[in-house]
N, C-alpha and C positions, 0 to 999 in steps of 0.2 A: 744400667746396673745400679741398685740402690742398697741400702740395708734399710731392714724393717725390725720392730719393735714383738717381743714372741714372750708369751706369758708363760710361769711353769707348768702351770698346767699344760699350754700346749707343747714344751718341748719333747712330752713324750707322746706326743704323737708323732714326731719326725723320726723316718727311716734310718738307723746306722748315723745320727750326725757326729761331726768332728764337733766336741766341743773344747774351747778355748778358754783357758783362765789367765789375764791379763795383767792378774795381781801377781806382789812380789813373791821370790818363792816359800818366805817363811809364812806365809799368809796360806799359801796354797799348802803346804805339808801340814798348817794346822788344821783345816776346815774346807773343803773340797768334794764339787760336784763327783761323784763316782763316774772313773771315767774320765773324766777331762783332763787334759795335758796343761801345762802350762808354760806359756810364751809372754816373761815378764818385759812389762813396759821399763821397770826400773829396780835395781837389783835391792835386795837387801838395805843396804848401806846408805845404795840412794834415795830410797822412799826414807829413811830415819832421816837423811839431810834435810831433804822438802818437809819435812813432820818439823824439824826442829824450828825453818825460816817460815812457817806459815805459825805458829806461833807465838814466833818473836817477831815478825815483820810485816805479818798479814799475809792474807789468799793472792791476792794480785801477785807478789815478789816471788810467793812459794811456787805458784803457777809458772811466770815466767822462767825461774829457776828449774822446775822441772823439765821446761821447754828445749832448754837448754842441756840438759842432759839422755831427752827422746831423739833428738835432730838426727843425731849421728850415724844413731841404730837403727833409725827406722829403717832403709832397704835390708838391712839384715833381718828385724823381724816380721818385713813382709814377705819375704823368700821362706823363711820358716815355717811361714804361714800355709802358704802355699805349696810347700814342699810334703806338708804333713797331712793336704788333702788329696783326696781319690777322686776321679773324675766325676762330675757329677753328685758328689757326697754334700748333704747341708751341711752349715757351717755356722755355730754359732758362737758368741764371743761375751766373756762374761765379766764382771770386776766386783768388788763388795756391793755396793749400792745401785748397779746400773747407772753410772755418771759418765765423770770426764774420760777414766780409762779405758772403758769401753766402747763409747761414744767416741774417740782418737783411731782406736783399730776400726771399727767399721768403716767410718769417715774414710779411711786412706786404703782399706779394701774397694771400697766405690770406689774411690779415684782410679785404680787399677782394672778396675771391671767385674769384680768380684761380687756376688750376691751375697750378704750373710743377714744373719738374725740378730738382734742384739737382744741380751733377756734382761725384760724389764725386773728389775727390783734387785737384778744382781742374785750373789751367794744369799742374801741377807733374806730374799724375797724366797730364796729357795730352800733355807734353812727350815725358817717360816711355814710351805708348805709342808716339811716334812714331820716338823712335828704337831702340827694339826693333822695329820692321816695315822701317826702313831697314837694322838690321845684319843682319837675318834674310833679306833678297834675296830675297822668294818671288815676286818679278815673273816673269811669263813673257813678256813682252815681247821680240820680238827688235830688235836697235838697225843699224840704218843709218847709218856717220857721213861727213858729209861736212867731207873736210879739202883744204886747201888756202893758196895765200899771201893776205897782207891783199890786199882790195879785190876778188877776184876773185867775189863775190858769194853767197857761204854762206849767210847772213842773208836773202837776196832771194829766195833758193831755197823754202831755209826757209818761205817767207810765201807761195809759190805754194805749193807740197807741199801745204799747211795748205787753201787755198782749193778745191783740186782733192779732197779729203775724205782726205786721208791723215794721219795721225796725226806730231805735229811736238811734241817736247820742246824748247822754246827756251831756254834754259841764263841766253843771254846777258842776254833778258829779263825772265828771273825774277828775276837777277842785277842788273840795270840799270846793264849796264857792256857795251862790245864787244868785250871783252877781248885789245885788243892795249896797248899800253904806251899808248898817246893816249884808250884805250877810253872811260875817264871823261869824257872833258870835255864840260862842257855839259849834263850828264846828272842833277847833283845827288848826293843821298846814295844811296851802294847801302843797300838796306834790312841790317837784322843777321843777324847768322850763326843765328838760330834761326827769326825769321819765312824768309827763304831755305828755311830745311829744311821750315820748313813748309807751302808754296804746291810746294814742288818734291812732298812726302810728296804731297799734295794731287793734282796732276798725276799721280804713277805708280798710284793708286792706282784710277786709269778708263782704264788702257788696257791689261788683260790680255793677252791673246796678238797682239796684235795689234802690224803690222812700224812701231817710231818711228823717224824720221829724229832726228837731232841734228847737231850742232858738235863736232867734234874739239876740245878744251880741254885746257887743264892742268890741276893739280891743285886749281888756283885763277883764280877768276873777277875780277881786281880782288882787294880784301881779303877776299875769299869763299871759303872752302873745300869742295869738292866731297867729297862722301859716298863713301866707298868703290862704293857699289853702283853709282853712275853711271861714275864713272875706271874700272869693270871691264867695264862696258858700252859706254864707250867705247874701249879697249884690243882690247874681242873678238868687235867688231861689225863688218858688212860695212863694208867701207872702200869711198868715194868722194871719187876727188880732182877738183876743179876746179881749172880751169886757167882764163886770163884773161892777154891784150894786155897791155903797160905801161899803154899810152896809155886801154884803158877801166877799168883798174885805179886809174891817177892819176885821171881824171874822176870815178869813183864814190867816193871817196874825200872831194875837193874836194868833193863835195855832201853828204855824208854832213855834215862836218866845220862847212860854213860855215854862218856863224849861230850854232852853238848853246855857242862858246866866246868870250873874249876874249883878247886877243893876249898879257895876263901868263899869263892859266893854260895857253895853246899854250906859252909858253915855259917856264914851271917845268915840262912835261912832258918837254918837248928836254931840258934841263940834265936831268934826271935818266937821260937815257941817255948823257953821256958818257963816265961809265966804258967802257960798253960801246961807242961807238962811235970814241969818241976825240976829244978836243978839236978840232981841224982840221975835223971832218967834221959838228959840231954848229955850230961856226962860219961853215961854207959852207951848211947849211941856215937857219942863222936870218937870215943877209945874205939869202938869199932872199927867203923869211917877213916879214921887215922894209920889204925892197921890194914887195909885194904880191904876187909873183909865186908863186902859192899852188901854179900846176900845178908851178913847178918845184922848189918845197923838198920836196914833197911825190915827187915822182919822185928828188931826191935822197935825202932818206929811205927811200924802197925798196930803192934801187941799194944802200944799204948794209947797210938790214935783211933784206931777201929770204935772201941768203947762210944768215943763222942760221936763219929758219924753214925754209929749203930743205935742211940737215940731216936737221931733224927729221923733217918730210915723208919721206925716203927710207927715216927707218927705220922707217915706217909703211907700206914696201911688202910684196908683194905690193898692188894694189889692184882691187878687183873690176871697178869701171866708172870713166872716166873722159869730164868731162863739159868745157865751155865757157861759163862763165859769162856772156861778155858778150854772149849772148842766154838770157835767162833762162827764157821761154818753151820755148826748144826743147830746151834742156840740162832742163826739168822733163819735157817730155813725152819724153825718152831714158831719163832715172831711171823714168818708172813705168810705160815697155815693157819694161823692164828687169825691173821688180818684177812685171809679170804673166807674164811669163816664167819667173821664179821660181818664181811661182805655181801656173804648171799642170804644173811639173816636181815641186816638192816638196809641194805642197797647203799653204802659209804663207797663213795669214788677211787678207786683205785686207779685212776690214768699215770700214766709213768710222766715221771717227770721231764 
């Protein structure tokens, strides 16, 4: 029983493996293989101590000192190890660069008798790959985008599309933002701008030719910034506008909204659109907001936001089909008579996702 050395290209040709990130776990919450667990060599605390002795003492002391702090846990994190594989499942085990960390776990997997992979170049090598297959574009995918104003139901769509087996890139999701100016709230941290490319890499890379719906977006999601390859896919993809009532606009809104914020963070959202909207008109919303009256701060805010996304929407015309979101049902089954129409005109793949 040995470990071998496994390139990223070839890790996805392995069946179902476990894979292992050996780095600490603030290393692994910020930039991380999709998918991989992680069973740190050394917490937190202790990779900043060895950071601090190998700059003030040199490599040799920082190593030994790390040595020193691996000893103890190692049967724990070989049991770990072990406990988190399936019979017969690969196994492979990762760190930043493909070095000493990873090269330590395989090392003492052998000694045990265990087969695993170790990837060469590390997170580093696999970052690497993945942004050469995002600037490279070789998707064939063709993109359906559906645009339209806040509330009128994109998102809902989205979720049917998905259930009826059509193939659904959800942007906002992957993002965990709804990406209008209130998008965040209630929501938590958007994940970083690298795990993003990587669950998004992850996603394009299972849906070959085959027609994805999406969200009309900017260039940025919340603090997230979008890949070139998707802003060109969503620029030169069939356009779908929905349309949507005031009144089931402001209602889906209000349900969306309530519950999952408190009434400071609604308001540090307001204030940061005065500029754009104007002192007077943030003031007549939040008297609202303040008095409970949720449907009507929330219709005022339209009344004044609509105008600017209603710009943008025109220069997004031409638009191939237009739909009614506030029945979501039958605005889904217009889009995919739509799509099989398409279909027996141009021969565009429709395989279910």
């Amino acid at each position: 029983m040995t470990w071998r050395h496994l390139s990223v290209s070839d890790l996805y040709h392995l069946k179902d493996p476990l894979i292992i990130d050996v780095r600490s776990p603030c290393e692994h919450t910020a930039e991380s293989i999709p998918g991989s667990l992680n069973v740190p060599l050394l917490s937190d605390n202790e990779r900043s101590q060895v950071g601090i002795i190998y700059k003030q003492q040199g490599e040799a002391i920082a190593r030994f000192h790390a040595l020193e702090l691996l000893s103890p846990k190692i049967p724990q994190l070989m049991n770990e190890v072990v406990n988190l594989r399936r019979q017969g499942q690969p196994l492979v085990v990762y760190c930043w660069r493909g070095g000493l960390r990873s090269e330590a776990v395989a090392s003492l997997l052998s000694v045990l008798g265990i087969d695993c992979w170790r990837l060469t170049g590390g997170y580093k090598a696999w970052r690497q790959y993945v942004l050469a297959e995002l600037s490279a574009d070789q998707y064939e995918f063709n993109s359906f985008v559906l645009d339209g104003l806040t509330g009128v139901g994109k998102t809902e769509l989205l979720g049917e599309l998905s259930k009826r087996g059509l193939t659904v890139l959800d942007l906002e999701n992957l993002a965990n933002h709804r990406g209008s100016v209130f998008g965040g709230m209630g929501l938590g941290r958007q994940p970083t701008q690298k795990n993003f490319e990587a669950a998004l890499w992850q996603a394009l890379r299972t849906f070959g030719a085959r027609p994805v719906f999406m969200e009309s977006e900017s260039r940025k999601i919340g603090r997230l910034a979008l890949p070139d390859c998707i802003v060109r896919r969503i620029r030169g993809g069939q356009k779908i506008l929905v349309t949507g009532s005031l009144d089931a606009r402001v209602r889906r809104i209000v349900t969306q909204y309530t519950g999952t914020a408190d009434s400071l963070e609604a308001m540090d959202y307001l204030q940061s659109l005065q500029e754009r909207l104007g002192r007077r008109a943030i003031q007549e919303i939040e008297q609202a907001f303040r008095q409970g009256n949720l449907h009507e701060a929330v219709g005022l805010l339209l009344a004044y936001y609509d105008p600017l996304y209603a710009k943008q929407i025109e220069r997004n015309r031409p638009f191939a089909l237009e739909v009614c979101g506030d029945n979501v049902q039958e605005a889904v089954s217009t889009i995919a008579h739509w799509l099989r129409d398409i279909q027996s005109r141009c021969g565009l793949s429709l395989r279910e996702s």
